[in-house]
C-alpha positions in Angstrom: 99.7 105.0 112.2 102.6 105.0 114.5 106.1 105.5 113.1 107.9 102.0 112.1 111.4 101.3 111.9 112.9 100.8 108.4 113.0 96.9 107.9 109.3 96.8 109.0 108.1 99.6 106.6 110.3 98.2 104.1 108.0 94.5 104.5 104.9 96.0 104.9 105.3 98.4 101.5 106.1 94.4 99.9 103.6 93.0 101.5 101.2 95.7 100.1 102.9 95.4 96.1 102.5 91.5 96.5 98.5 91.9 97.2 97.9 95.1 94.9 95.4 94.3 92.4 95.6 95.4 89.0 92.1 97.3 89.6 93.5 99.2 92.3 97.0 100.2 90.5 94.9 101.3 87.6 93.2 103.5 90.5 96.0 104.8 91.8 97.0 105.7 88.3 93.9 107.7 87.5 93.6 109.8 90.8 97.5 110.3 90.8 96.8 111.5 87.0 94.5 113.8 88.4 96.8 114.8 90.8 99.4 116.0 88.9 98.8 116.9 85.7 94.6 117.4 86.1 93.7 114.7 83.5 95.5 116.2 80.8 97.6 113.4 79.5 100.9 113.8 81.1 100.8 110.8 82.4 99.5 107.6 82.0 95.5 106.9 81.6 94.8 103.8 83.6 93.3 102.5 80.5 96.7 102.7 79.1 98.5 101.4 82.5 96.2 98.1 82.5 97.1 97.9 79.0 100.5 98.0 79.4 100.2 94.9 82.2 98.2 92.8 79.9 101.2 93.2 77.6 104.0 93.0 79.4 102.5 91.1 82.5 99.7 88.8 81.1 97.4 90.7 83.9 94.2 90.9 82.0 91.6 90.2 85.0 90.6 93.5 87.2 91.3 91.2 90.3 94.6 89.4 89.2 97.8 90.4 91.5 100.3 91.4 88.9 103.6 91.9 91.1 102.4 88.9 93.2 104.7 86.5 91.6 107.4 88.7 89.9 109.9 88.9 92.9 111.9 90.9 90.1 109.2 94.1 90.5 110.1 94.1 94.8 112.7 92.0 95.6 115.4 94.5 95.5 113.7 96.5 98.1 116.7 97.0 100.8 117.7 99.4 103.9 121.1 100.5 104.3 122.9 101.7 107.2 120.0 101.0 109.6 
C-alpha cells in the first residue's frame, strides 16, 4: 500500500472502526493476546473483550458493528500541524 497523507489515513482508520465487527475485534484481541503475552492472561481473552461490549455496548451479535454508531469511540480522531 502506498504511503497516504495524514487526513486520508486518518478517514480510512474511521472508516475501518465504523465497519469493524465485534467478531473481528474479539480476533484481533485473541492473536494480539498471543502476541504479547503468549496466552497467558495479561491481557484480555476475547471472551472477556466481547463480554465487556455486551455490557457496556449492548453488542451481543458476532456480526453487530459496535463503534458504528458511537461517534464518541472515533470522532475525536484529528491531525495537527499537517
Amino acid at each position: 500500500m502506498a504511503p497516504m497523507d495524514p487526513p486520508a489515513a486518518l478517514q480510512r482508520a474511521v472508516r475501518w472502526l465504523r465497519r469493524l465487527t465485534r467478531r473481528e475485534l474479539e480476533e484481533i484481541c485473541d492473536t494480539r493476546r498471543r502476541q504479547t503475552d503468549g496466552g497467558e492472561g495479561l491481557l484480555l481473552s476475547a471472551q472477556t473483550a466481547a463480554a465487556g461490549l455486551v455490557r457496556i455496548l449492548g453488542v451481543d451479535h458476532p456480526r453487530a458493528h459496535p463503534f458504528a454508531d458511537r461517534p464518541v469511540d472515533w470522532a475525536g480522531v484529528v491531525t495537527v500541524g499537517v
